[in-house]
N, C-alpha and C positions, 0 to 999 in steps of 0.2 A: 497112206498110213491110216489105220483104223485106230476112232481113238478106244481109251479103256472104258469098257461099260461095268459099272460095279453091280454087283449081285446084291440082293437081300433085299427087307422091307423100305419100303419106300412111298413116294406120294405120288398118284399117279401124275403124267406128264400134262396138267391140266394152267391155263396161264393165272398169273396169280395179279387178281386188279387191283390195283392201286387208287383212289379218291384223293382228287384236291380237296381240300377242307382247313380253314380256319377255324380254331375253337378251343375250348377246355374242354377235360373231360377227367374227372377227379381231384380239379389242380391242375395237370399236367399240359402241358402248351404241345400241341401236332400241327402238322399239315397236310399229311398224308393218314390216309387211314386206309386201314381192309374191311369190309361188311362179309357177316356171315348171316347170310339168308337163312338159314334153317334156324339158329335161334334169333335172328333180327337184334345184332348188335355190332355196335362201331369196333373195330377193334385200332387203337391208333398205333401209327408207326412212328417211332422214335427219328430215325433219319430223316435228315432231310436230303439225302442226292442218291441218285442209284443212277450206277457205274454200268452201262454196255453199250453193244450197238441197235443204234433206231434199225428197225428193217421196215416198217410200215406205219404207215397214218390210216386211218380209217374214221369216218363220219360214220357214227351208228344214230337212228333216233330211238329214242326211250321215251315211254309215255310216264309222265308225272303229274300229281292234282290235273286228272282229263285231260292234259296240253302235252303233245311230241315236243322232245327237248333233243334238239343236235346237241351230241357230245361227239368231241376231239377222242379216241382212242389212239394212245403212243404206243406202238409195237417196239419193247425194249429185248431184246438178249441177252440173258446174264449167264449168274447160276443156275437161272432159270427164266424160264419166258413173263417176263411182267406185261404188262396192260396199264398204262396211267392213262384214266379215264375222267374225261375234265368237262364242263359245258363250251362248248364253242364262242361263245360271248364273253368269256371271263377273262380277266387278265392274265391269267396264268395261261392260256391256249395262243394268247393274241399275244407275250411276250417268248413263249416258245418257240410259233413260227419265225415272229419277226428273227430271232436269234439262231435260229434251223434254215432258215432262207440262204445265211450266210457260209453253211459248210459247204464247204468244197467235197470230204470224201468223207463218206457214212462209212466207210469200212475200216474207220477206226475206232475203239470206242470214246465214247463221250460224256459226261456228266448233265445228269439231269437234276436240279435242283430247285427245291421249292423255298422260295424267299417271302419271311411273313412281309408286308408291308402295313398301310396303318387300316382300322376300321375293318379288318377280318377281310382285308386283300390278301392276295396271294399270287405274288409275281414268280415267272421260272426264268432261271437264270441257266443255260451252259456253257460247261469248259470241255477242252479236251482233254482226256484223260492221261495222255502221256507227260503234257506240260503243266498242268493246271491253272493254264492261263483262259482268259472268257471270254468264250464269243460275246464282242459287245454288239449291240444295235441300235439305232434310235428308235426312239417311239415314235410310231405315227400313226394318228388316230383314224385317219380316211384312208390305210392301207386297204390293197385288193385283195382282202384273206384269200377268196377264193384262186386267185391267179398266186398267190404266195402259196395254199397247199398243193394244186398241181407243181409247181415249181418245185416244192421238197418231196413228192410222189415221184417227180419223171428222176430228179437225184437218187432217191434211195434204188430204184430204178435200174439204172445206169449201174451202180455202185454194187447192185446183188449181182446183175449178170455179169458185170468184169470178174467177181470174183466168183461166176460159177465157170467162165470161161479158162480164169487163171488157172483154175482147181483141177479144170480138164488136163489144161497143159500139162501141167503136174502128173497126169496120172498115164499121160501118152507120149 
């Protein structure tokens, strides 16, 4: 089944990043915000959970004040392709995984939500989107990030090629 591709103007298919971020910005309380480089401005996003499925993690480094900063990139699927781009050190990446450790199947969608906490924290919480119930996890502060994101890698993993394998069957 081919799906329907609508005609007319449009944005191109480019992914659209998302920033953790604690703050005001006119009054208004965010946590998520969009940057537009070309005029170097925040732009904040009202939401706080966007709704699809993870397909990929990605460590990118970014250079800031002369120092490489690993950031967490979330490969979401929606409406459109998002990007939640986070620093790897922050509580919002480290309560991510810990709670992404625990899905069982990324081929469903999921809630990704940012929860202010106190002092310009910023904790992520997910549910699964069918039930809106929350993956819960405990905190643990001497977790193995690095063996926790292989571990939601080899999942999302698993989870794309069942369903590229499913999608065969489907089509043979």
């Amino acid at each position: 089944m081919v799906p329907e591709i609508k005609v007319g103007l449009c944005n191109p298919p480019e992914p659209i990043y998302l920033y953790v971020k604690s703050g005001e910005l006119s009054g208004e309380s965010y946590l998520w915000y969009q940057y537009d480089i070309n005029n170097k401005i925040t732009i904040p996003v009202q939401q706080t959970g966007l709704t699809g499925y993870i397909s990929e993690l990605k460590l990118t480094t970014k250079e800031f004040r002369e120092r490489d900063n690993i950031k967490l990139d979330i490969v979401v699927r929606a409406d459109e392709i998002y990007i939640i781009r986070t620093g790897i050190e922050t509580n919002f990446a480290k309560t991510f995984l810990l709670a992404a450790s625990l899905v069982q199947d990324f081929s469903k969608p999921l809630i990704i939500a940012a929860i202010a906490g106190k002092e310009n924290v910023v904790f992520c919480r997910i549910y699964d989107a069918a039930t809106k119930i929350r993956i819960r996890s405990e905190w643990n502060k001497d977790a193995d990030w690095t063996a926790i994101i292989d571990n939601v890698q080899t999942k999302l993993q698993i989870s794309q090629n069942f369903h590229i394998v499913s999608a065969e069957a489907i089509l043979f």
